[in-house]
TIVEXLUM-767532 format. One record per residue: residue number from 0; residue in three letters; x, y, z of N, C-alpha, C, CB in turn. Coordinates in pm, 1 decimal, padded with zeros to 6 digits. Each point is the difference from the previous one (the first is absolute). Glycine has a CB too. Layout:
<guvos>
{NUM 'ala' {X Y Z} {X Y Z} {X Y Z} {X Y Z}};
...
</guvos>
This chain:
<guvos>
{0 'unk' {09615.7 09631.3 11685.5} {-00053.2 -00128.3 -00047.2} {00109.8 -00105.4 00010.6} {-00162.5 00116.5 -00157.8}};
{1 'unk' {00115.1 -00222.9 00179.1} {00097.0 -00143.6 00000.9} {00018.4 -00038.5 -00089.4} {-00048.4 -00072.9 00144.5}};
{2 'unk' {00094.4 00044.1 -00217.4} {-00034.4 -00026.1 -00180.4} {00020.7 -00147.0 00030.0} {00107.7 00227.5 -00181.2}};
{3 'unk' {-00052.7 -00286.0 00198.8} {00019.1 -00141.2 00001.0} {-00160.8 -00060.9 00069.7} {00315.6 00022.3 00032.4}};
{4 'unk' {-00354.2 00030.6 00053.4} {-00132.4 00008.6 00068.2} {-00143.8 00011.5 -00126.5} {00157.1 00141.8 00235.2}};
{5 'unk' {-00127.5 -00019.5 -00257.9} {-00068.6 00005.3 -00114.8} {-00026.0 -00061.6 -00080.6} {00044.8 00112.6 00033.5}};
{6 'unk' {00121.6 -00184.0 -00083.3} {-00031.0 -00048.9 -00138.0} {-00091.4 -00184.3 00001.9} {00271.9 00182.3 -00088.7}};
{7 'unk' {-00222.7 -00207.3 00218.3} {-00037.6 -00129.0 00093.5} {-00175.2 00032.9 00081.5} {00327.7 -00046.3 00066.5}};
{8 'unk' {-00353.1 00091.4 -00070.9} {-00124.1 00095.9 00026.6} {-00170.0 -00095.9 -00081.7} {00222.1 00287.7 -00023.3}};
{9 'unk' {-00165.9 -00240.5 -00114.8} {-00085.0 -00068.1 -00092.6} {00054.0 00015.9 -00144.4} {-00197.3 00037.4 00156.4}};
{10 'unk' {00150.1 -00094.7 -00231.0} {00060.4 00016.2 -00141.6} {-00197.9 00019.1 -00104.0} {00333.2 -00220.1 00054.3}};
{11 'unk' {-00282.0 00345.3 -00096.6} {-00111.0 00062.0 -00080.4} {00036.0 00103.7 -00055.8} {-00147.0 -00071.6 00120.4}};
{12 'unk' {00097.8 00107.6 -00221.2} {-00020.3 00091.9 -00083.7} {00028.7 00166.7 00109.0} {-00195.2 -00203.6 -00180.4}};
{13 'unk' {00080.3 00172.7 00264.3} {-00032.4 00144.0 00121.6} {00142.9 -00053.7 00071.5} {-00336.7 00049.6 00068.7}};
{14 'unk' {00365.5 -00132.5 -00014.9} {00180.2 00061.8 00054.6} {00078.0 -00004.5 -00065.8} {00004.4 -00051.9 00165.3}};
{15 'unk' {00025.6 -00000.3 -00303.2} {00110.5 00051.3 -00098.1} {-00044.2 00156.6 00006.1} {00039.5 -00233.5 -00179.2}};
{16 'unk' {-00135.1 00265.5 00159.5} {-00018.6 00147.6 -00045.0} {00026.1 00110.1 00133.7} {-00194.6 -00093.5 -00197.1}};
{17 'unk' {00185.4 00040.1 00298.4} {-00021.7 00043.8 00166.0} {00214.0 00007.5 -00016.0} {-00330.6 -00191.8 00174.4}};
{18 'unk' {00337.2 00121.3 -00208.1} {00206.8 -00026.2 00001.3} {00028.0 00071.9 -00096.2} {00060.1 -00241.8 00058.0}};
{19 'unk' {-00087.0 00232.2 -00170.6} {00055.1 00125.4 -00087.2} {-00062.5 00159.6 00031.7} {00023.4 -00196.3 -00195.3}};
{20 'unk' {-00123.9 00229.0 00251.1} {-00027.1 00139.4 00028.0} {00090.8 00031.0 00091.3} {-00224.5 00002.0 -00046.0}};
{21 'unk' {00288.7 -00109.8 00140.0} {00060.2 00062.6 00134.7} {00152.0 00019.9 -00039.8} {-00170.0 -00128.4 00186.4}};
{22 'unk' {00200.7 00007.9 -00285.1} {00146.7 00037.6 -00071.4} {-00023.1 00141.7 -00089.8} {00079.5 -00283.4 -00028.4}};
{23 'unk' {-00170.5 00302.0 -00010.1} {00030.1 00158.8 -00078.0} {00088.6 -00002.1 -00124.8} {-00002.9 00111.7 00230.4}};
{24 'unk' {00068.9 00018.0 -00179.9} {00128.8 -00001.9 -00071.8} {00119.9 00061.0 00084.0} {-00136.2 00018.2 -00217.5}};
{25 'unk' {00139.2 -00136.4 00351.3} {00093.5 -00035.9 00051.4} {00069.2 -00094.3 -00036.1} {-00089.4 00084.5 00121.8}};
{26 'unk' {00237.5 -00029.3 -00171.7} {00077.8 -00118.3 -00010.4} {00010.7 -00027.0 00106.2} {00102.5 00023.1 -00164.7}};
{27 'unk' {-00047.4 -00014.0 00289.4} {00023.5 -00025.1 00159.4} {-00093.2 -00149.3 -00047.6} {00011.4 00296.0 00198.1}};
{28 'unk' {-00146.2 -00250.4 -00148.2} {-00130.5 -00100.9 00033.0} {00029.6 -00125.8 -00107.5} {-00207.1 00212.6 00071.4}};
{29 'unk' {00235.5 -00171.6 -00211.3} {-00010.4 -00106.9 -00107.9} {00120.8 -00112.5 -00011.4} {-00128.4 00189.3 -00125.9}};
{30 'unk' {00283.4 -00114.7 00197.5} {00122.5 -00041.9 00042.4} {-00071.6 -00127.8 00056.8} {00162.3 00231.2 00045.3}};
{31 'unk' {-00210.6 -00219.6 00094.3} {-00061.1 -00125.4 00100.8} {-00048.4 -00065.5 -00056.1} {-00039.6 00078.1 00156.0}};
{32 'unk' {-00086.3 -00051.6 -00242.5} {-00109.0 -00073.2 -00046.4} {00087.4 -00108.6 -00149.5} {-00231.0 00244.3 00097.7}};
{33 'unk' {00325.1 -00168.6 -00153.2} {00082.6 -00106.6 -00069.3} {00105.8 -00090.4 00104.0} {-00015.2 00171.5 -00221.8}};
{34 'unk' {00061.7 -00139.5 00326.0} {00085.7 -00089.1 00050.6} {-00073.5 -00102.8 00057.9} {00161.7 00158.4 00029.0}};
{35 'unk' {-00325.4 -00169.4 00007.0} {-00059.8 -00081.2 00048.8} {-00033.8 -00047.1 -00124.7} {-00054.2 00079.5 00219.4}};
{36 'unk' {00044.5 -00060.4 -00359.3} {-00036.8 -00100.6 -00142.8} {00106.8 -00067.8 -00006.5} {-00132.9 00137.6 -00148.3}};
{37 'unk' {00256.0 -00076.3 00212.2} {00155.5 -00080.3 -00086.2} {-00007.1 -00125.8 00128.5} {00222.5 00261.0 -00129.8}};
{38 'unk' {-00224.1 -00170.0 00275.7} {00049.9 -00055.3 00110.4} {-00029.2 -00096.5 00060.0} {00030.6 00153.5 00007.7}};
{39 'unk' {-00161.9 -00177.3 -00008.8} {-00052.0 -00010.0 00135.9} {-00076.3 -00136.0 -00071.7} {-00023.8 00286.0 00150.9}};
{40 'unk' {-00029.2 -00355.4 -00066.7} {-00019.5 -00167.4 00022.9} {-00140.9 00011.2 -00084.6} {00125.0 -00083.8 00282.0}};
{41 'unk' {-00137.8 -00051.9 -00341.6} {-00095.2 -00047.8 -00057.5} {-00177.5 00060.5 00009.1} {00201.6 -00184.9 00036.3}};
{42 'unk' {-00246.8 00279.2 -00105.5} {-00125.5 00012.5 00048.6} {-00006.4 00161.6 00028.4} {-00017.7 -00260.7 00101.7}};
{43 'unk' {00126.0 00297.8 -00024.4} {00025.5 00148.1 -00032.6} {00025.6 00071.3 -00129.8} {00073.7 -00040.1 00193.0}};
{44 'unk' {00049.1 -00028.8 -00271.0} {00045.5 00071.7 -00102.9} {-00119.1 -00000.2 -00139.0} {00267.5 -00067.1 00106.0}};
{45 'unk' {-00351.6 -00067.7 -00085.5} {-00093.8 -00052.3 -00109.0} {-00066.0 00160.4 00039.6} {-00041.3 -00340.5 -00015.1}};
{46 'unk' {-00040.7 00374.7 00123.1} {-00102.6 00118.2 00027.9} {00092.2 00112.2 -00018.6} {-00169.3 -00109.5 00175.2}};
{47 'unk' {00283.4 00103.4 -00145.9} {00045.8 00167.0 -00018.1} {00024.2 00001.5 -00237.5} {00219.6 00031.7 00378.9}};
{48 'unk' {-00187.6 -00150.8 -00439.9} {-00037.4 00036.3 -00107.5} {-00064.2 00088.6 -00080.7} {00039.3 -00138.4 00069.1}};
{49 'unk' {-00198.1 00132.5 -00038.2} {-00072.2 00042.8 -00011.4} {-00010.0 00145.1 00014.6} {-00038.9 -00206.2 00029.6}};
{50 'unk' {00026.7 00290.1 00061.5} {00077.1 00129.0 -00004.2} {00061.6 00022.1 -00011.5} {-00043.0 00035.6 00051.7}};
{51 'unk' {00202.1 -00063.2 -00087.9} {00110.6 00020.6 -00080.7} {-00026.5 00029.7 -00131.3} {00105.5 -00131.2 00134.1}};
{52 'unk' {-00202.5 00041.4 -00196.6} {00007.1 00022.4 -00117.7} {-00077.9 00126.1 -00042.7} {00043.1 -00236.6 -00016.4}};
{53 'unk' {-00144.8 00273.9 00117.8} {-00121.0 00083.4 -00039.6} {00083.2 00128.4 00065.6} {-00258.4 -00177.4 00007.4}};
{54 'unk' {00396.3 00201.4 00102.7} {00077.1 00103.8 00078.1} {00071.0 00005.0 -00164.5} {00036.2 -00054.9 00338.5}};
{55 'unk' {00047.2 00007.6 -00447.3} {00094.9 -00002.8 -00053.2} {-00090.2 00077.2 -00172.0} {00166.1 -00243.6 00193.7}};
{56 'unk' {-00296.7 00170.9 -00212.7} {-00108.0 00085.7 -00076.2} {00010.2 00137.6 00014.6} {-00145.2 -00168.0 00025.9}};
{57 'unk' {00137.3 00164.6 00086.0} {-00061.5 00165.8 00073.1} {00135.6 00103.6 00011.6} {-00210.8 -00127.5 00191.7}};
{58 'unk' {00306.2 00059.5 -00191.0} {00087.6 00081.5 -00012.2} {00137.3 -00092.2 -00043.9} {-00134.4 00175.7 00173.0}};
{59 'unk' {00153.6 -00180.1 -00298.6} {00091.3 -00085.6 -00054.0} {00147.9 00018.1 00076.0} {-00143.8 00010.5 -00231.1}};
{60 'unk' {00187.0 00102.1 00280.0} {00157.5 00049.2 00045.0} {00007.1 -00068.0 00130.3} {00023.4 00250.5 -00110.7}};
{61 'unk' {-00128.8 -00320.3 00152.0} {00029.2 -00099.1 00153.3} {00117.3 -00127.6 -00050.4} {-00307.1 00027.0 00118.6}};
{62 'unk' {00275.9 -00087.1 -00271.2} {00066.2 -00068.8 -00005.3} {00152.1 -00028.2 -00040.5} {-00212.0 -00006.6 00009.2}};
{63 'unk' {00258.7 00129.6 -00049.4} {00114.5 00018.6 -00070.0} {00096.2 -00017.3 00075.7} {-00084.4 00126.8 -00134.3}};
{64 'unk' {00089.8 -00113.9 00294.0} {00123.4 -00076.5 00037.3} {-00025.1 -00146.5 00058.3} {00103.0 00229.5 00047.9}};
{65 'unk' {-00193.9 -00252.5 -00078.1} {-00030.6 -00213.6 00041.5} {00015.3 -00084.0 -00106.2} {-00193.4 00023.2 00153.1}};
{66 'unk' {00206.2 00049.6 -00280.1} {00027.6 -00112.8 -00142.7} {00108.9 -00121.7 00048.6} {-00019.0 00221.8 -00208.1}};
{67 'unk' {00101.2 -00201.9 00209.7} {00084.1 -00085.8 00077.0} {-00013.7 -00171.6 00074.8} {00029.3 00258.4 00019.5}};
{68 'unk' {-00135.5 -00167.7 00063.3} {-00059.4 -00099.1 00134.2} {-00108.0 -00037.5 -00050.4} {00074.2 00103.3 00203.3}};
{69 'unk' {-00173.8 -00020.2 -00281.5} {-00085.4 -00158.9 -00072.1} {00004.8 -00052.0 -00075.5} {-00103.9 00029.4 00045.1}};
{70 'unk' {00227.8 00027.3 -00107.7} {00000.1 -00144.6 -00083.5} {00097.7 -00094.0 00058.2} {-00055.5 00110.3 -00219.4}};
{71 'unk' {00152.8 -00082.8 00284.3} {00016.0 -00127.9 00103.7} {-00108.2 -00055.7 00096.0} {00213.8 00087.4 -00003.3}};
{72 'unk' {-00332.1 -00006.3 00023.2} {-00056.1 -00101.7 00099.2} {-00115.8 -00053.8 -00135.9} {00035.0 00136.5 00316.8}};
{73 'unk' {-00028.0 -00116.8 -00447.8} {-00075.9 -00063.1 -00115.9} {00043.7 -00164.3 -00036.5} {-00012.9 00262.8 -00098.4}};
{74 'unk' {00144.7 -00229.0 00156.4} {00098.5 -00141.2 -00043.4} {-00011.7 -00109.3 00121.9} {00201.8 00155.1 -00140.2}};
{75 'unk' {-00284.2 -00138.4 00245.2} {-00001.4 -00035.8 00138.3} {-00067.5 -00144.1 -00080.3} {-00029.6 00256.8 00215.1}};
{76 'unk' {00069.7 -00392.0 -00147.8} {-00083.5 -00109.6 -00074.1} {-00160.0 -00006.6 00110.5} {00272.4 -00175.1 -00113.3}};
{77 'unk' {-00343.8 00100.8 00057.8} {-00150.2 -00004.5 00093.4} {-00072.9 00140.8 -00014.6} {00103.1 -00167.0 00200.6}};
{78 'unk' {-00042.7 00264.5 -00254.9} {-00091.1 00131.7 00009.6} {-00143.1 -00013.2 00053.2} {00127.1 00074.9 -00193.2}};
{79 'unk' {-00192.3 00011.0 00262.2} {-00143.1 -00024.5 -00010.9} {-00055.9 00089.1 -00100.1} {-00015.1 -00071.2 00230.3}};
{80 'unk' {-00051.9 00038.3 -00335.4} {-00065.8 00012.8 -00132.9} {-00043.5 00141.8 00011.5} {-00081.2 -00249.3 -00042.1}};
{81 'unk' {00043.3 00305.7 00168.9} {-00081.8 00136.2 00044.2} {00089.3 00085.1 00002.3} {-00163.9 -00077.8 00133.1}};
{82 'unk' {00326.8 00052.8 -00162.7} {00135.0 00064.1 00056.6} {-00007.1 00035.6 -00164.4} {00160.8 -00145.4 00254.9}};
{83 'unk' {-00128.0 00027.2 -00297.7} {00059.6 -00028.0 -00161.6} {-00130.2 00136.3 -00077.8} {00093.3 -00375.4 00002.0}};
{84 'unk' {-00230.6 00343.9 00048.0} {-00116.6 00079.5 -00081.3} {00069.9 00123.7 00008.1} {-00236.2 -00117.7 00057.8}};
{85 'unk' {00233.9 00150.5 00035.7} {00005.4 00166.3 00082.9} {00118.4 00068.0 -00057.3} {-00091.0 -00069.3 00248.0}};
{86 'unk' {00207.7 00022.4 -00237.8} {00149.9 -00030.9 -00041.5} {00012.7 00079.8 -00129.5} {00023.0 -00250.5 00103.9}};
{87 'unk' {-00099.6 00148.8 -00233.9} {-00032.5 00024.8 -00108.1} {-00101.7 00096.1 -00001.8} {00077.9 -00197.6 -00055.2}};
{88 'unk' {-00159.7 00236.3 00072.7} {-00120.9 00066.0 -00008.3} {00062.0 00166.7 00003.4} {-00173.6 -00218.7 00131.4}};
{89 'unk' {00307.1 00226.4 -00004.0} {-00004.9 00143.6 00054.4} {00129.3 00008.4 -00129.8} {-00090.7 00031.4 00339.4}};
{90 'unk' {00136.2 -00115.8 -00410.1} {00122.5 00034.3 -00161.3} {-00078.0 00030.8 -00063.3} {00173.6 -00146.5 -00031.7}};
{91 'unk' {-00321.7 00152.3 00023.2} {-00073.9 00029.0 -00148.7} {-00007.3 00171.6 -00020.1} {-00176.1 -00245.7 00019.2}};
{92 'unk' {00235.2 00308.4 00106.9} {-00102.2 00115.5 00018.0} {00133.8 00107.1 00013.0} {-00261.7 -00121.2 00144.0}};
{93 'unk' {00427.0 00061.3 -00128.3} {00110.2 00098.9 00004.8} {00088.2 -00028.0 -00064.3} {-00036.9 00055.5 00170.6}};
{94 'unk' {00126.9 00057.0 -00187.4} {00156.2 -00011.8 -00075.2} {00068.6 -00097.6 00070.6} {00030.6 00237.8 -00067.3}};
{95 'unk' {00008.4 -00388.0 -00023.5} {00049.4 -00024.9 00076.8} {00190.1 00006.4 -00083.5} {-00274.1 -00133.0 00142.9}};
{96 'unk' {00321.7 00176.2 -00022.1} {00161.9 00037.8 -00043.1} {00043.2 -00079.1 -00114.6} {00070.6 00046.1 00236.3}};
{97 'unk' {00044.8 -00029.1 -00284.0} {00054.4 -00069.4 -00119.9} {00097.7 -00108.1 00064.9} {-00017.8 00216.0 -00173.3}};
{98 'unk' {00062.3 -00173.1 00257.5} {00102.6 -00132.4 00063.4} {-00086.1 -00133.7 00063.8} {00190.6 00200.7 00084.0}};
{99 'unk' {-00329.9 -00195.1 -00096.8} {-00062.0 -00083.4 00060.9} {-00137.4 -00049.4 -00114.3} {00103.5 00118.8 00259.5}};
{100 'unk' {-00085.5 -00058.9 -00376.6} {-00066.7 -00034.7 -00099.7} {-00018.0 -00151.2 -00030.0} {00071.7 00214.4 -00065.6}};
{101 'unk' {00069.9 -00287.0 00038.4} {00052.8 -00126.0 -00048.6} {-00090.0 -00081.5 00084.8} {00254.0 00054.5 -00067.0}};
{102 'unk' {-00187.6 -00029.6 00209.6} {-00041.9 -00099.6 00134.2} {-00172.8 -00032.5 -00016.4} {00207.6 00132.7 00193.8}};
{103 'unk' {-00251.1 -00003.2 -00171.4} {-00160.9 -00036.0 -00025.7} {-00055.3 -00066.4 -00115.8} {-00020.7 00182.2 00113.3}};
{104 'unk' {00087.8 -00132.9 -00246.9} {-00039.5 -00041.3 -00077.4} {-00018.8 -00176.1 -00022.4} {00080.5 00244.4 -00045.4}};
{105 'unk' {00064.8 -00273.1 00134.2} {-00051.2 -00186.6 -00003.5} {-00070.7 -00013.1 00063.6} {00149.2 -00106.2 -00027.0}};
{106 'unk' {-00181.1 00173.0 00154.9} {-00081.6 -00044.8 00107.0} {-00133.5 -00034.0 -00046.5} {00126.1 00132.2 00151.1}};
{107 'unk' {-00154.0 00030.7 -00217.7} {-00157.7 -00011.6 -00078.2} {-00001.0 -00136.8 -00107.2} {-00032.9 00302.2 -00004.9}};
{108 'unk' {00130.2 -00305.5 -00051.3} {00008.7 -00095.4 -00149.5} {-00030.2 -00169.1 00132.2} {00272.3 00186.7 -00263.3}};
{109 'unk' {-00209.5 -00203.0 00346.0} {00029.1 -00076.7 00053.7} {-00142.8 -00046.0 00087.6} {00261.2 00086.8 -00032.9}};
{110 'unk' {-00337.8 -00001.1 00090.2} {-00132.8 00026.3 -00005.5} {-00132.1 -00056.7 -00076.2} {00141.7 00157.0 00050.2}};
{111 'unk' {-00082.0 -00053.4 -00190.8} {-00147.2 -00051.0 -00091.8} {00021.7 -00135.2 -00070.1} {-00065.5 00251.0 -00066.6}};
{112 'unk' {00214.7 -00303.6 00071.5} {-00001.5 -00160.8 -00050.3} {-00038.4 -00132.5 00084.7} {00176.4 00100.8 -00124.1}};
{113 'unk' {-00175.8 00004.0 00257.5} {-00052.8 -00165.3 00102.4} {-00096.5 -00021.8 -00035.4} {00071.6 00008.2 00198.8}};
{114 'unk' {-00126.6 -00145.6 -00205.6} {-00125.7 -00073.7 00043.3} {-00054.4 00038.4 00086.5} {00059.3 -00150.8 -00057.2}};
{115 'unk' {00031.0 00120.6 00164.5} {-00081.6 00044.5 00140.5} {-00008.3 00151.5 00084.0} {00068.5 -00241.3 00020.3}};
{116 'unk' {-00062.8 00376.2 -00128.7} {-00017.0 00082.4 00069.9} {-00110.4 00051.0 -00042.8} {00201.7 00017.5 00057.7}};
{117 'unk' {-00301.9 00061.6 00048.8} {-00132.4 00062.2 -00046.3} {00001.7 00053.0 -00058.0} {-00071.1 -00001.1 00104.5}};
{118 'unk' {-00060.6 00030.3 -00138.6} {-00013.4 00044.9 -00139.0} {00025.3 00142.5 00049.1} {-00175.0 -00177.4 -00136.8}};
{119 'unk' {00149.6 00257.3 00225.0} {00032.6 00163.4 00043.7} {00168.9 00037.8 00009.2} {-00240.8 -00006.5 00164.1}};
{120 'unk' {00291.1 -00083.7 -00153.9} {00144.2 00003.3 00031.3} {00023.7 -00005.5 -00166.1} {00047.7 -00133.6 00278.7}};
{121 'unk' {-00063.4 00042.4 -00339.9} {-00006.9 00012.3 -00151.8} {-00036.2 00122.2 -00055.5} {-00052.0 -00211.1 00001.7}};
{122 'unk' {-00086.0 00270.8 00004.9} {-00008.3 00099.6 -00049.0} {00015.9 00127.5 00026.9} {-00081.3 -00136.7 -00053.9}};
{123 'unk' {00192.6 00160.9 00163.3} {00091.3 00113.5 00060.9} {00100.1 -00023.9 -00046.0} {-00080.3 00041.2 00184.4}};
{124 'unk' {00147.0 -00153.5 -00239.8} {00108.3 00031.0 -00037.5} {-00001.1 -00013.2 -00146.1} {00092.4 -00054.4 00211.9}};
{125 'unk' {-00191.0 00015.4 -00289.9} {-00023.5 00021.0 -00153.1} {00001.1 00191.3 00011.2} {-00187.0 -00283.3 -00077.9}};
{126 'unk' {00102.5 00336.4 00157.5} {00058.0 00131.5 -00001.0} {00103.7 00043.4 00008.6} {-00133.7 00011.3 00051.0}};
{127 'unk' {00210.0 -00030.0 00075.5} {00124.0 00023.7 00012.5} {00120.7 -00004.0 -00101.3} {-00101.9 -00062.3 00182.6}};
{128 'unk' {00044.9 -00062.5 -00258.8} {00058.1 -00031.8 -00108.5} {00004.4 00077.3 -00123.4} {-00045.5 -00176.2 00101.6}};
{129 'unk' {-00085.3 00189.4 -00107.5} {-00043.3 00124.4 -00116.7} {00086.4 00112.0 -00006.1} {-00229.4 -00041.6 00034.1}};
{130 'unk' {00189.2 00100.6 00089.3} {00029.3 00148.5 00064.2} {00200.6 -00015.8 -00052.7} {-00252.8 00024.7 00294.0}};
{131 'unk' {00327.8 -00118.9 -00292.0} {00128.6 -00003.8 00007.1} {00045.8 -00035.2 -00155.9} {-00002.4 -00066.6 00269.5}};
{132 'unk' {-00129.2 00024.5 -00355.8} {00046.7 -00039.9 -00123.6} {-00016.3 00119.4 -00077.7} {-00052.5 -00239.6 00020.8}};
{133 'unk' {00039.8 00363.6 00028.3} {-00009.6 00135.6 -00028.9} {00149.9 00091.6 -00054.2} {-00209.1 -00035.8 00190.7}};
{134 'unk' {00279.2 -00048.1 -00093.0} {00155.3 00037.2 00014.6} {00052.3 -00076.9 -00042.1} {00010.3 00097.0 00154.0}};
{135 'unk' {-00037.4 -00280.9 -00161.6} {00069.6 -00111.4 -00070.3} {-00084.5 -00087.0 -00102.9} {00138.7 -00005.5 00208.7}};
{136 'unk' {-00183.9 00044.4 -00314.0} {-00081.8 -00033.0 -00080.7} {00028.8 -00101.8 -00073.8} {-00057.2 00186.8 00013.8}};
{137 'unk' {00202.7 -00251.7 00014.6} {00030.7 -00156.4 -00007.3} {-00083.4 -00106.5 00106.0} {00247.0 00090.6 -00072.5}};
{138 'unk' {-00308.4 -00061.5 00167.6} {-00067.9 -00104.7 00098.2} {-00123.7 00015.9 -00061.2} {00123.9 00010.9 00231.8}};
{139 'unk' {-00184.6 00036.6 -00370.4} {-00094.6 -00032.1 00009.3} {-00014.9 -00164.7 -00103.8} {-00059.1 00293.6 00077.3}};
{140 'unk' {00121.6 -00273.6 -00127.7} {-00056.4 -00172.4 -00063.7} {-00031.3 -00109.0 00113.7} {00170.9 00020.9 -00215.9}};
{141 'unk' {-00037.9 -00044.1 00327.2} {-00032.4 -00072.8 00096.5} {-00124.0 00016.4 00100.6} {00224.7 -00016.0 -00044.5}};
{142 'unk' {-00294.7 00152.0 00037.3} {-00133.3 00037.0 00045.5} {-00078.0 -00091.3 -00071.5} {00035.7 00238.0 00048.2}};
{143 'unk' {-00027.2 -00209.7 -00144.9} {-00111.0 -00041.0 -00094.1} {-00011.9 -00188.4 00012.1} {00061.5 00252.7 -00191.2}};
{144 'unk' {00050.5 -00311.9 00180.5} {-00002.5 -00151.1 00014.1} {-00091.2 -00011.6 00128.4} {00251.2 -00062.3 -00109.7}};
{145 'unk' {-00195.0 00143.3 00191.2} {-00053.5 -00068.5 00170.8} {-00142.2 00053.5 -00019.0} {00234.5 00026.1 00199.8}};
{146 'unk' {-00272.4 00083.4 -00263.4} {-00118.5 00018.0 -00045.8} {-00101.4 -00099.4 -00033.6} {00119.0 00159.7 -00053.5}};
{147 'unk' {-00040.7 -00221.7 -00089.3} {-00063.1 -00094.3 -00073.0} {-00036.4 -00129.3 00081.9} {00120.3 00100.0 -00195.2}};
{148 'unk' {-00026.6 -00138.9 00236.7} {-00008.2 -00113.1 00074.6} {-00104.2 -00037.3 00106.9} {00210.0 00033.5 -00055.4}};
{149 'unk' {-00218.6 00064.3 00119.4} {-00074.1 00012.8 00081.2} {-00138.3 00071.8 -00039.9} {00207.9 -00020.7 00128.3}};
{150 'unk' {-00252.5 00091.1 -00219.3} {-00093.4 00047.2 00001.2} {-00147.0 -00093.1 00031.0} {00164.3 00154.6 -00138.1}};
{151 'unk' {-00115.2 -00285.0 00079.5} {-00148.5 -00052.7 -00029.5} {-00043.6 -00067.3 00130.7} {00034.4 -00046.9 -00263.1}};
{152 'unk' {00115.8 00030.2 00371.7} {-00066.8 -00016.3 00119.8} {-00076.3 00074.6 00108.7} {00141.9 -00113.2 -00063.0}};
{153 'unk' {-00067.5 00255.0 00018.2} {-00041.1 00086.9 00135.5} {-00102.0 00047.7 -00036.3} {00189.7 00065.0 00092.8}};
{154 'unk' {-00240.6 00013.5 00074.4} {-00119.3 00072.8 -00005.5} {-00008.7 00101.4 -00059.6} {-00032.3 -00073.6 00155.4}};
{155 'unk' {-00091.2 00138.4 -00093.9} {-00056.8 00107.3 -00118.2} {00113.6 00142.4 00049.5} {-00336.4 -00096.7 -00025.2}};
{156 'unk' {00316.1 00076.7 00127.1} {00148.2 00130.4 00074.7} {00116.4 00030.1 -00102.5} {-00004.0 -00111.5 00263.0}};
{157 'unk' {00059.3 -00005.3 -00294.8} {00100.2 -00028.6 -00072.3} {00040.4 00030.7 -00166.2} {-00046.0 -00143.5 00190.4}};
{158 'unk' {-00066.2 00075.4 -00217.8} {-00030.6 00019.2 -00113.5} {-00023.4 00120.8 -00046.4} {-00056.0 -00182.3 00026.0}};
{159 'unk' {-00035.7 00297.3 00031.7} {-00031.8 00103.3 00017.4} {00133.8 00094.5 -00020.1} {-00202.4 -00096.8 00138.8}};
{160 'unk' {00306.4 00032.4 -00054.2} {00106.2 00106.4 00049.7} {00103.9 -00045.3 -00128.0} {-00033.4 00020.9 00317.8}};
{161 'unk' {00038.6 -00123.0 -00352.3} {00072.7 -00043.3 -00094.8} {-00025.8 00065.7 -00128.4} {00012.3 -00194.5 00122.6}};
{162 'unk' {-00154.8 00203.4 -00143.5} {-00045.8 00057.0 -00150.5} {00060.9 00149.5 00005.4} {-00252.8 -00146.0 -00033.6}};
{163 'unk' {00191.7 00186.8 00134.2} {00046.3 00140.9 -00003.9} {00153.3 00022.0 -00015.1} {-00198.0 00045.5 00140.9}};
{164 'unk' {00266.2 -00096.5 -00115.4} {00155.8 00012.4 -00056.7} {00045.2 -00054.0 -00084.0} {00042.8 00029.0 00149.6}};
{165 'unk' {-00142.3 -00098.9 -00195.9} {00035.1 -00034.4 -00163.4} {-00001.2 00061.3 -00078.8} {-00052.4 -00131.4 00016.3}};
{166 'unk' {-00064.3 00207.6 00038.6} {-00052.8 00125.4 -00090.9} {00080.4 00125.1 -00028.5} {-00199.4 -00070.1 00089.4}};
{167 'unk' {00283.7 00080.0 00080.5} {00092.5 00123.3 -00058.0} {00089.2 -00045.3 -00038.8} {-00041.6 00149.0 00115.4}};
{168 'unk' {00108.6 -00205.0 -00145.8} {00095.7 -00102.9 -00121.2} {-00004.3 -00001.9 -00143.7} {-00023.9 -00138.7 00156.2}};
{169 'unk' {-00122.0 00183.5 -00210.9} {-00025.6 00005.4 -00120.6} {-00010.7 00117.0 -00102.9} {-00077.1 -00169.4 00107.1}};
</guvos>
């Protein structure tokens, strides 16, 4: 398979899923398919997202030697939003190391205080956030402000995801 072909092919549900059956649980295959999310020009990396995140689900140990590299390519300015979703989405679901705890942790914090970031990017990293206030149970008051603040604007997604970690808080 061409993967770059592929991923440029079409963007759907049936070829995210067509790209992750063929990555497996090949690291080899999943190696490429992340150097074209980090690498590769505008429009590629947005589509290879998407199975990254659903390759990194399926088998969390793909990501343990790229911590590094996404979160330098998290810090990239202009992100495309589908990078940032995916990015966040595939931290909700693994260990992520202790030397790289801090870094994410602003990223996410840095995240759920924009104005201008979606609301899915928001509510991946209110998880992310969660999931880390497990081990640092000082970040949760500042949860809770960005919580507050925001609750009465966002959607029902949000809100939803927010209550529920309020809840285990109590």
């Amino acid at each position: 398979m061409n993967l770059r072909e592929e991923l440029l092919r079409e963007h759907s549900k049936a070829q995210c899923n067509k790209i992750v059956q063929w990555v497996g649980d090949s690291e080899k295959r999943f190696e490429e398919m992340f150097n074209l999310f980090l690498n590769d020009v505008y429009g590629v990396n947005q589509r290879a997202a998407w199975p990254v995140s659903y390759c990194v689900v399926a088998h969390p140990k793909f990501i343990k030697n790229y911590f590094k590299k996404l979160i330098k390519n998290l810090h990239k300015p202009g992100l495309h939003d589908a990078v940032k979703r995916n990015s966040i989405r595939l931290l909700q679901h693994v260990e992520i190391p202790e030397k790289y705890q801090g870094e994410i942790m602003e990223i996410c914090f840095g995240y759920l205080a924009s104005p201008t970031e979606p609301v899915a990017v928001k509510v991946f990293s209110l998880t992310v956030l969660g999931n880390l206030a497990k081990k640092y149970p000082e970040i949760i008051p500042e949860i809770k402000v960005l919580i507050d603040e925001q609750l009465p604007y966002q959607s029902t997604g949000f809100k939803s995801r927010a209550q529920k970690l309020l809840e285990s808080w109590m």
